[in-house]
MIDOSE-1310 file (N, C-alpha, C; in nm, 2 decimals, decimal comma, always signed):
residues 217
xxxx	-5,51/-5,09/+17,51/-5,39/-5,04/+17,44/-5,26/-5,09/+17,51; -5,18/-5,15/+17,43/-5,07/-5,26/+17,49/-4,97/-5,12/+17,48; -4,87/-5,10/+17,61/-4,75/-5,00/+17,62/-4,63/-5,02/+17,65; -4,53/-4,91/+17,60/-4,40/-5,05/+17,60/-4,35/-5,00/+17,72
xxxx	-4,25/-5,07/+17,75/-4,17/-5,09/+17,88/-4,14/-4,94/+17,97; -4,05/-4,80/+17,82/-4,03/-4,73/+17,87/-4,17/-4,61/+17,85; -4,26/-4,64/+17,86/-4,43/-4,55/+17,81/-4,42/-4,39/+17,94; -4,35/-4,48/+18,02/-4,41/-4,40/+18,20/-4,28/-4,32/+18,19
xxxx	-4,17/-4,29/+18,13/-4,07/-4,20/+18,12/-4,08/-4,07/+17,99; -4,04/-3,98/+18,06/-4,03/-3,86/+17,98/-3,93/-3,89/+17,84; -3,97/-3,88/+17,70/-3,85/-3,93/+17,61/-3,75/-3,84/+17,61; -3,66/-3,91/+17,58/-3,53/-3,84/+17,56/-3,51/-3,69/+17,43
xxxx	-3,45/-3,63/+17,47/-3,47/-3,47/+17,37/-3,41/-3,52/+17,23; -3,27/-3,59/+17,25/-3,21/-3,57/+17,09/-3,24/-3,76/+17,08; -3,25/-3,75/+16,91/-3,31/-3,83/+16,87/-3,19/-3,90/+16,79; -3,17/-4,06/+16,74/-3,04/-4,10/+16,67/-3,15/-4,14/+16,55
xxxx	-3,03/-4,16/+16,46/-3,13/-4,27/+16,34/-3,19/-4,35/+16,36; -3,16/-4,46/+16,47/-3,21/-4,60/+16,49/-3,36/-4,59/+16,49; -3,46/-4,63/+16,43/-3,59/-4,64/+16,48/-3,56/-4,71/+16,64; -3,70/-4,70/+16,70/-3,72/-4,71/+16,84/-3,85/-4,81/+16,83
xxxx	-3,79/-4,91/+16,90/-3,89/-5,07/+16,93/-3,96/-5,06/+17,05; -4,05/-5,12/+17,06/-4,17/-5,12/+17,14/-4,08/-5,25/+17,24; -3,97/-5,21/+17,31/-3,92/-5,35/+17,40/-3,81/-5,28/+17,50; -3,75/-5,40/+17,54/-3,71/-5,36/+17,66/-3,57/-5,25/+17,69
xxxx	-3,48/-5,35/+17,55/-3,42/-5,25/+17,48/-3,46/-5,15/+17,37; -3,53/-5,03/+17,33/-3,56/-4,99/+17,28/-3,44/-4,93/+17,13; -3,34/-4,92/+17,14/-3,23/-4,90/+17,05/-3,14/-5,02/+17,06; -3,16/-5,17/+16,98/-3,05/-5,25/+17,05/-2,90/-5,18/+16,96
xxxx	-2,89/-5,13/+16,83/-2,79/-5,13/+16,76/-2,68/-5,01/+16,85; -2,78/-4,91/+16,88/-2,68/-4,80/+16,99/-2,63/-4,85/+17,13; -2,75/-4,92/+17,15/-2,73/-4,93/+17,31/-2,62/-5,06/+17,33; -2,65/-5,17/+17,27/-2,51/-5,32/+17,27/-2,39/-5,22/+17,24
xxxx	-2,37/-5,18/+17,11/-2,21/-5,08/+17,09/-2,17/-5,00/+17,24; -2,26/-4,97/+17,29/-2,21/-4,89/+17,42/-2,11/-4,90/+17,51; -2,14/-5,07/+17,53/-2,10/-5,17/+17,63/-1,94/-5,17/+17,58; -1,88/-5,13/+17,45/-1,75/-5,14/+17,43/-1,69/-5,04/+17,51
xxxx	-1,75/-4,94/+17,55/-1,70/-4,86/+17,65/-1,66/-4,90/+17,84; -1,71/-5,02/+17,85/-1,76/-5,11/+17,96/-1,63/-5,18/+17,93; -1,62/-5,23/+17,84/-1,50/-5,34/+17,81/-1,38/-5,28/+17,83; -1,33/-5,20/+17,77/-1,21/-5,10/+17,77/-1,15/-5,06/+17,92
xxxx	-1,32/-5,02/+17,98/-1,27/-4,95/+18,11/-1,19/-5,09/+18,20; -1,26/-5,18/+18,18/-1,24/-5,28/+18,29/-1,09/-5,33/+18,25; -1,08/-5,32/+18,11/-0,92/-5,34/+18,12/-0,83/-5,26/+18,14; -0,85/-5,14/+18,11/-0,75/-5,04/+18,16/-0,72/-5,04/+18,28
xxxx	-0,82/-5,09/+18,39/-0,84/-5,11/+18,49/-0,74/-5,16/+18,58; -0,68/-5,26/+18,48/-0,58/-5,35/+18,54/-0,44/-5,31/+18,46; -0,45/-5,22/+18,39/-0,33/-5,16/+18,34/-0,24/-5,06/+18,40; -0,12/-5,07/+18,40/-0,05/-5,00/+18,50/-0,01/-4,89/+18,48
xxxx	-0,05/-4,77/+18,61/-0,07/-4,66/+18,53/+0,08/-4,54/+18,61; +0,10/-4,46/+18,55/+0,23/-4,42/+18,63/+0,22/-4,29/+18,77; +0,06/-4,24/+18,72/+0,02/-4,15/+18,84/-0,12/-4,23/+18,87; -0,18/-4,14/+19,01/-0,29/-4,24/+19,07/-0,40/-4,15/+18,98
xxxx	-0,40/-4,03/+18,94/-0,47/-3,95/+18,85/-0,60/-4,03/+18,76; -0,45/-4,12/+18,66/-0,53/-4,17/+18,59/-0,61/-4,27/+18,59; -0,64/-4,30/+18,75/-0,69/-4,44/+18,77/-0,85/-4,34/+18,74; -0,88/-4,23/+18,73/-1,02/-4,21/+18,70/-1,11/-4,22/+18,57
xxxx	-0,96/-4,24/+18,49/-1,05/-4,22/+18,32/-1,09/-4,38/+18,32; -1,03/-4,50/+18,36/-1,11/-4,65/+18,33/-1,27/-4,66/+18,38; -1,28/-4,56/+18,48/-1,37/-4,57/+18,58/-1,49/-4,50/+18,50; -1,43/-4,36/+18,45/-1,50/-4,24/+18,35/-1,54/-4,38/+18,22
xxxx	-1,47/-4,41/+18,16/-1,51/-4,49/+18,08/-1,62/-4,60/+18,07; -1,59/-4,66/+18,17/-1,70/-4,78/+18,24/-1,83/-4,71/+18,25; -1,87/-4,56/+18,31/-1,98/-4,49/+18,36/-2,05/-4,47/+18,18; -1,93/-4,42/+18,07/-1,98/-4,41/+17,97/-2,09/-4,49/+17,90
xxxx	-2,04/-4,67/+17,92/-2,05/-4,73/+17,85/-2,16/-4,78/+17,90; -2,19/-4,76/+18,05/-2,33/-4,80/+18,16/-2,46/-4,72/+18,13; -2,42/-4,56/+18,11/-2,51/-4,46/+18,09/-2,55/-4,44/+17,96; -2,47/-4,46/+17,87/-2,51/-4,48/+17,73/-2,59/-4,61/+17,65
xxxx	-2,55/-4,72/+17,76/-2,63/-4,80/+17,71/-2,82/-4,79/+17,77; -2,80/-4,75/+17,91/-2,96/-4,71/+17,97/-3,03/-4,61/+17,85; -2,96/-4,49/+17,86/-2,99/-4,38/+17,77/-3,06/-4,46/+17,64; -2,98/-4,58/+17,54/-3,04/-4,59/+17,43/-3,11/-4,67/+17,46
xxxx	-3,14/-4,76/+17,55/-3,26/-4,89/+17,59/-3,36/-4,81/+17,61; -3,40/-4,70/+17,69/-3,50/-4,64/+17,76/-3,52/-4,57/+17,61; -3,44/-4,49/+17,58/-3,50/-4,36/+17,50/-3,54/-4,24/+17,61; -3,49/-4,25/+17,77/-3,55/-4,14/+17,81/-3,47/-4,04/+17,85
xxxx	-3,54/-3,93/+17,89/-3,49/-3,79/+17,89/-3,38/-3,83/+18,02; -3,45/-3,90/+18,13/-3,39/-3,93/+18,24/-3,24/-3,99/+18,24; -3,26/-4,10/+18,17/-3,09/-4,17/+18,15/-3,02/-4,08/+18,03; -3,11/-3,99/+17,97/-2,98/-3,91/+17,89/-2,97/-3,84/+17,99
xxxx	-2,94/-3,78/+18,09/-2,94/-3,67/+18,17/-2,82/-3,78/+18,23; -2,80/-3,86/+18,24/-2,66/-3,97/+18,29/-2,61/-3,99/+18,23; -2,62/-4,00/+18,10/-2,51/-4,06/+17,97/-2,43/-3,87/+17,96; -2,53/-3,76/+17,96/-2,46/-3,65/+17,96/-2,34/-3,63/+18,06
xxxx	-2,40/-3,65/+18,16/-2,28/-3,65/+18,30/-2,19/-3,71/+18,30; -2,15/-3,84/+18,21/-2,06/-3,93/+18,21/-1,98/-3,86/+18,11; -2,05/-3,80/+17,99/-1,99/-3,74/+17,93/-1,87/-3,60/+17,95; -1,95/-3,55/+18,01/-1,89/-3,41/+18,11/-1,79/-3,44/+18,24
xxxx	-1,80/-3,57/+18,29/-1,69/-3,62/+18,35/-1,53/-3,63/+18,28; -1,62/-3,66/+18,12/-1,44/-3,70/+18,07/-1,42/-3,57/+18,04; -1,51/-3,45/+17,97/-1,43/-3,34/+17,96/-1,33/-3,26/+18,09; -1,40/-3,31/+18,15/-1,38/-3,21/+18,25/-1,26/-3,31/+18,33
xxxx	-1,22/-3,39/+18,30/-1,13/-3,44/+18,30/-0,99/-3,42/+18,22; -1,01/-3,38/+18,12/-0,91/-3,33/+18,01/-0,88/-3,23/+18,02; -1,01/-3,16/+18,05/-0,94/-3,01/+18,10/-0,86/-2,98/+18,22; -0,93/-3,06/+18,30/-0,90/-3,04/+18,46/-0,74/-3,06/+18,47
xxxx	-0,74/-3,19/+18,37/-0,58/-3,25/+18,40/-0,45/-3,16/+18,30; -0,55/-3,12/+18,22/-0,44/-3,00/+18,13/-0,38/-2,88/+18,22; -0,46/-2,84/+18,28/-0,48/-2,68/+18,35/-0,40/-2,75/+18,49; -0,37/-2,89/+18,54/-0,28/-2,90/+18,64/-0,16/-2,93/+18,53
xxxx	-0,12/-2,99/+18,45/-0,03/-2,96/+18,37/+0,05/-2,84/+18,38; -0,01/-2,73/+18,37/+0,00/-2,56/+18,37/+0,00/-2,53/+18,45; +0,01/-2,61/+18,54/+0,06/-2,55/+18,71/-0,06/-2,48/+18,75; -0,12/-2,42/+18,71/-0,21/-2,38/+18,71/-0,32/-2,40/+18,82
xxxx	-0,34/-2,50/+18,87/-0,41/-2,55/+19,00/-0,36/-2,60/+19,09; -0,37/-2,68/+19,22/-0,31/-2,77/+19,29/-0,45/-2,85/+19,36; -0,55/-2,83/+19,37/-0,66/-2,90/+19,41/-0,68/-2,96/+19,28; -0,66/-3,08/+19,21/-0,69/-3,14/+19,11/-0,84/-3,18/+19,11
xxxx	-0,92/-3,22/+19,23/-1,07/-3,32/+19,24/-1,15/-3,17/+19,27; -1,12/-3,10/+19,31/-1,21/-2,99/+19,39/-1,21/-2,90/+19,21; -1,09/-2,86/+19,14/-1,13/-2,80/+18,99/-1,25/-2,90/+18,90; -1,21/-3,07/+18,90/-1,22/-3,12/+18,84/-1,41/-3,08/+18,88
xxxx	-1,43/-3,09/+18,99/-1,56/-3,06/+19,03/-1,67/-2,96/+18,96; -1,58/-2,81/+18,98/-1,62/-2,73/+18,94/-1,67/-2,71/+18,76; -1,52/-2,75/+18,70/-1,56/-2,79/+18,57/-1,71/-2,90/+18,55; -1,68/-2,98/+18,59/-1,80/-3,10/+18,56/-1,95/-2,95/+18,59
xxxx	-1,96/-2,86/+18,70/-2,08/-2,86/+18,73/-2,10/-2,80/+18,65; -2,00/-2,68/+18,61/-2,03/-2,59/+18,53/-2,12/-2,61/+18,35; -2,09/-2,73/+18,32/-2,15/-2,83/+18,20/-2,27/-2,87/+18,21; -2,28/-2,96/+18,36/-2,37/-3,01/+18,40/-2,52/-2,93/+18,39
xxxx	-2,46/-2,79/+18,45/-2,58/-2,69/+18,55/-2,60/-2,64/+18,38; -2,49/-2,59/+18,29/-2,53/-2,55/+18,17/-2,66/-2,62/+18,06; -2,64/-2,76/+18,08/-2,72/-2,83/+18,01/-2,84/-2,85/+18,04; -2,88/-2,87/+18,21/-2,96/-2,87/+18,29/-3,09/-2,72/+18,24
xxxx	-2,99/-2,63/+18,23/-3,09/-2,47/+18,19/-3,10/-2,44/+18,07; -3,05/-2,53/+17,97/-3,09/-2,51/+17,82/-3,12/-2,62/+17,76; -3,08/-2,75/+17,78/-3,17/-2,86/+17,82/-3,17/-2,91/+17,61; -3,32/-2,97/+17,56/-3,29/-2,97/+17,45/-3,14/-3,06/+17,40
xxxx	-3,10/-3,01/+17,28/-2,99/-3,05/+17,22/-2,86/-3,04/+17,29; -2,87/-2,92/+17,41/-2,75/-2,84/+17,43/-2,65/-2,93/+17,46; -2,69/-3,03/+17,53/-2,56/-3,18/+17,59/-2,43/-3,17/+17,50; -2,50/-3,18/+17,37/-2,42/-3,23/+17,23/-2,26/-3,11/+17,24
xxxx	-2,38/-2,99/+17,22/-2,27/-2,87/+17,20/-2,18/-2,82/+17,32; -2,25/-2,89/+17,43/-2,16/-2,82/+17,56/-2,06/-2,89/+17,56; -2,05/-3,07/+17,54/-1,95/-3,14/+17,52/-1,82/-3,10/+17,41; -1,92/-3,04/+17,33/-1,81/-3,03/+17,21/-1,73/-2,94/+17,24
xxxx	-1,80/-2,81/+17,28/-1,73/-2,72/+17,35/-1,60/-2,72/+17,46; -1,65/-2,82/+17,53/-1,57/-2,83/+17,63/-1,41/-2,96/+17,60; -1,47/-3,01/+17,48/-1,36/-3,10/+17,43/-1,28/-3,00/+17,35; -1,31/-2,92/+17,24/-1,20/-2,82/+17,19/-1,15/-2,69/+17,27
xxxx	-1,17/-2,70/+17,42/-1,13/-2,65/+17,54/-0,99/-2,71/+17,54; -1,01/-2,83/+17,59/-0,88/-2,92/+17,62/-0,81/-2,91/+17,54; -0,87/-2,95/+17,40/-0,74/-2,97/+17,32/-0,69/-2,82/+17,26; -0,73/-2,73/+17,27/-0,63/-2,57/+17,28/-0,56/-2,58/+17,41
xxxx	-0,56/-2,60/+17,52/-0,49/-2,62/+17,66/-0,38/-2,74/+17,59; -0,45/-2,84/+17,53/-0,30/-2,93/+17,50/-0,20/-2,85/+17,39; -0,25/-2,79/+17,27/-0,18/-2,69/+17,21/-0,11/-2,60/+17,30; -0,14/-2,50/+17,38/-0,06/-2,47/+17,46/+0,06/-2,52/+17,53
xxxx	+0,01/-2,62/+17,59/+0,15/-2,74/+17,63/+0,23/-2,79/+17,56; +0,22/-2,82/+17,41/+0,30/-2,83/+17,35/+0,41/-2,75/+17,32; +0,38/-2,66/+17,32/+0,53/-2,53/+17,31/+0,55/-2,55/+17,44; +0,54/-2,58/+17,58/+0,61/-2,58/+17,68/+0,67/-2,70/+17,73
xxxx	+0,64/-2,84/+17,65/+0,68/-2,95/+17,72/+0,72/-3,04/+17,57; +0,89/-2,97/+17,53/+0,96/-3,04/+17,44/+0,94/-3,20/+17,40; +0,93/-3,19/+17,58/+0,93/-3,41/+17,55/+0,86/-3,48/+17,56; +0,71/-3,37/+17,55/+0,63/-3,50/+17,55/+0,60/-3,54/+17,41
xxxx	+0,53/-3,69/+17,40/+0,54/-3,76/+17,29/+0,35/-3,74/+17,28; +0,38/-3,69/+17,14/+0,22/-3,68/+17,12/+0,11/-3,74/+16,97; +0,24/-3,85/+16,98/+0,15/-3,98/+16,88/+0,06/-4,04/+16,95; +0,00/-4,07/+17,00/-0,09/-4,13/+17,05/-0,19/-4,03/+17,08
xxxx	-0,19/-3,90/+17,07/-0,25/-3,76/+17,09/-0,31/-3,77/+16,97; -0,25/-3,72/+16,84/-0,27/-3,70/+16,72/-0,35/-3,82/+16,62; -0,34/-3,95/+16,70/-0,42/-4,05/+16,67/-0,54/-4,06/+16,73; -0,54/-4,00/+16,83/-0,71/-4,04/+16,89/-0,77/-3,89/+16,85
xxxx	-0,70/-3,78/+16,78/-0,81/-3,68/+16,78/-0,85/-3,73/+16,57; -0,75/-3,83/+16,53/-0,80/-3,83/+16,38/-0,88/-3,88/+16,42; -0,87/-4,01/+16,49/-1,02/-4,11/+16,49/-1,13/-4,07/+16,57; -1,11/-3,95/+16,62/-1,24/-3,86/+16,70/-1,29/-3,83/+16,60
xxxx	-1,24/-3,75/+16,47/-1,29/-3,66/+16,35/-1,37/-3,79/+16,27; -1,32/-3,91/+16,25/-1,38/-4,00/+16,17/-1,53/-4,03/+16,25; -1,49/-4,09/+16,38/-1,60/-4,12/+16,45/-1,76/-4,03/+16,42; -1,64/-3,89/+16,48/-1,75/-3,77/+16,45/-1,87/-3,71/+16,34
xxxx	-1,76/-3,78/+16,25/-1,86/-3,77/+16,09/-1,94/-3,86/+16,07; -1,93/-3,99/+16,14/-2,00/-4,05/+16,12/-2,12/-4,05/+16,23; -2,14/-3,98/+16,34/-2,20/-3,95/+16,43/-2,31/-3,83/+16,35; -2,23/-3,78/+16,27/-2,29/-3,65/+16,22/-2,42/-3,70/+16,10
xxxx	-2,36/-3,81/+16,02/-2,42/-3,85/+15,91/-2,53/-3,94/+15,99; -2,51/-4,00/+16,08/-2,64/-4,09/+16,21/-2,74/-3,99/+16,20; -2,70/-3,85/+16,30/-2,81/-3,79/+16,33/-2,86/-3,73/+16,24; -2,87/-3,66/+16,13/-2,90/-3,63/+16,03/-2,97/-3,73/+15,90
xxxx	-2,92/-3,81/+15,93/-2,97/-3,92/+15,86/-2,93/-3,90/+15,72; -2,82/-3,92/+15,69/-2,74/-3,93/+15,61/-2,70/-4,08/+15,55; -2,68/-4,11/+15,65/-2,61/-4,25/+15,67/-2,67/-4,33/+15,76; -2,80/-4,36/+15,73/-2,93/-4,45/+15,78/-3,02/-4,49/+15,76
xxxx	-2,99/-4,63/+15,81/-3,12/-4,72/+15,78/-3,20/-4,74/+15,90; -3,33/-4,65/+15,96/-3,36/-4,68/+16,06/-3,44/-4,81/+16,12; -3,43/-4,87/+16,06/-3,49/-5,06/+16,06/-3,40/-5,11/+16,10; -3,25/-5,08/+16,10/-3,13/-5,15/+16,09/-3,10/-5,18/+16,27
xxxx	-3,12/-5,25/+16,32/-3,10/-5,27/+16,43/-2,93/-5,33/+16,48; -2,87/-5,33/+16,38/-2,75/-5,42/+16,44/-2,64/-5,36/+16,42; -2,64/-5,24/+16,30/-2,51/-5,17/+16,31/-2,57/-5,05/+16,26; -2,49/-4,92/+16,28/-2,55/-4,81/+16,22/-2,42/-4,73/+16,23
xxxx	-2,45/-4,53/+16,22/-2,34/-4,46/+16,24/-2,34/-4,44/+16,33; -2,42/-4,41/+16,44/-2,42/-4,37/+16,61/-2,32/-4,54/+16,66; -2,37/-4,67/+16,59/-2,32/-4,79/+16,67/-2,16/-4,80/+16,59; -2,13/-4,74/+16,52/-2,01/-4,75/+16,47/-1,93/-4,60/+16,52
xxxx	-1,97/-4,50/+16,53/-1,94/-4,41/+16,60/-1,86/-4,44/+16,78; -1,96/-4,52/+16,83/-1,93/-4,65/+16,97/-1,78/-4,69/+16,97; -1,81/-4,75/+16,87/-1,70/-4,84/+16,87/-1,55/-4,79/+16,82; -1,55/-4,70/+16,73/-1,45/-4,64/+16,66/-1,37/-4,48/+16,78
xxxx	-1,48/-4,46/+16,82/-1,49/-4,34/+16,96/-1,35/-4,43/+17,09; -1,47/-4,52/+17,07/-1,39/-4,62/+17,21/-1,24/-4,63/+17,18; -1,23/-4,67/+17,03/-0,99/-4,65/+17,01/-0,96/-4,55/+17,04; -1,04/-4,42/+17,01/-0,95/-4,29/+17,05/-0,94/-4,26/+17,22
xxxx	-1,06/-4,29/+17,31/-1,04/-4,32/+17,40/-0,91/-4,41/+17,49; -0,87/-4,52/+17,43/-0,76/-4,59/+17,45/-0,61/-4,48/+17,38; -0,65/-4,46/+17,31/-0,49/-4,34/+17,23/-0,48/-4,28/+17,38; -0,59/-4,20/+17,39/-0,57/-4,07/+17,48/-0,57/-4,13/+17,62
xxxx	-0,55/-4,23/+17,71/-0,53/-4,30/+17,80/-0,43/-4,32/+17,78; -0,35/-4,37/+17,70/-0,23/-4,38/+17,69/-0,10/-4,28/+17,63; -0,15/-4,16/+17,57/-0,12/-4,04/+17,62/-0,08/-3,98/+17,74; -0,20/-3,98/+17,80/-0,15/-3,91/+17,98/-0,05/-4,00/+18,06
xxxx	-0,11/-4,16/+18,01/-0,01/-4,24/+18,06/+0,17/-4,20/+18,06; +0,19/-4,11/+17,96/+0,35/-4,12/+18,00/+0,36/-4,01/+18,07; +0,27/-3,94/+18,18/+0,31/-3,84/+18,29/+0,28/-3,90/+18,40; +0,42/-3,87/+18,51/+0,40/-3,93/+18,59/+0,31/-3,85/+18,71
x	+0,25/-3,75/+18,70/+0,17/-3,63/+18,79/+0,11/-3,53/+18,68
């Protein structure tokens, strides 16, 4: 009996449209889109940022586009348990950096900590689908924290806000119609809604980078 690459790994809990190949990449259509998250970080990288804060979201990005791409090659439980964490890095990023916004903290890395575990340790004990919902959760966290700041901070400019949360909602639907199978061909190896989800995800990512970018702390 011939076995594929990832046989000796626990599979992964939540499941995308893509059918799953007996190779080394097991999802190529999800896992190649990932790498646009890889691309982004490395340029932001070199982009000039106005506090030292933000030098973590290029870095958060890059980890995305690393852990999401293992996650969809393997199919296993293991590298989704890293693609989650990368994920809970950016929330807890958003939040972390709202709630210093609000004055509200002065240890920015030691909150930012706490938040990430609290996701982390959440998903770890309910395990399953939960990744999905805890993220979600913890993304319409932030953005009520940025509602709040908006009535306090007249000048900030929040076009680049309002653009990355529309192309979140597009992304999203199309993430939605992936896993449900809505909007899938699972033979389709080269584009899909999870691999268009990648890529359309990754603009709002750059909006919202350049958002925080015009605070200088």
């Amino acid at each position: 009996m011939v076995s594929c690459p990832w046989d000796v790994m626990f599979p992964a809990t939540m499941k995308f449209c893509e059918e799953n190949l007996c190779s080394l990449v097991t999802q190529p259509a999800n896992a190649f889109s990932s790498l646009i998250y890889v691309v982004i970080g490395v340029f932001l990288l070199f982009h000039k940022q106005k506090n030292k804060l933000l030098n973590t979201l290029p870095i958060i990005f890059i980890l995305l586009g690393i852990t999401s791409f293992l996650y969809h090659a393997s199919f296993s439980f293991f590298f989704q348990i890293f693609d989650l964490a990368s994920m809970f890095l950016l929330s807890s990023f958003l939040i972390t950096y709202n709630v210093k916004r609000l004055k509200l903290i002065k240890s920015f890395y030691f909150s930012f900590l706490i938040v990430f575990l609290i996701q982390f340790i959440s998903f770890l004990i309910l395990k399953q689908k939960s990744g999905a919902v805890i993220f979600g959760i913890f993304i319409l966290f932030s953005i009520a924290l940025e509602i709040i700041l908006s009535f306090k901070g007249r000048s900030t400019n929040y076009k680049y806000y309002l653009l990355a949360i529309i192309i979140l909602i597009v992304a999203l639907v199309l993430w939605i119609l992936d896993i449900f199978q809505v909007f899938c061909d699972p033979s389709n190896h080269i584009i899909n809604g999870h691999a268009i989800w990648h890529l359309i995800n990754s603009i709002s990512l750059v909006f919202i980078y350049k958002f925080y970018n015009q605070f200088k702390s």
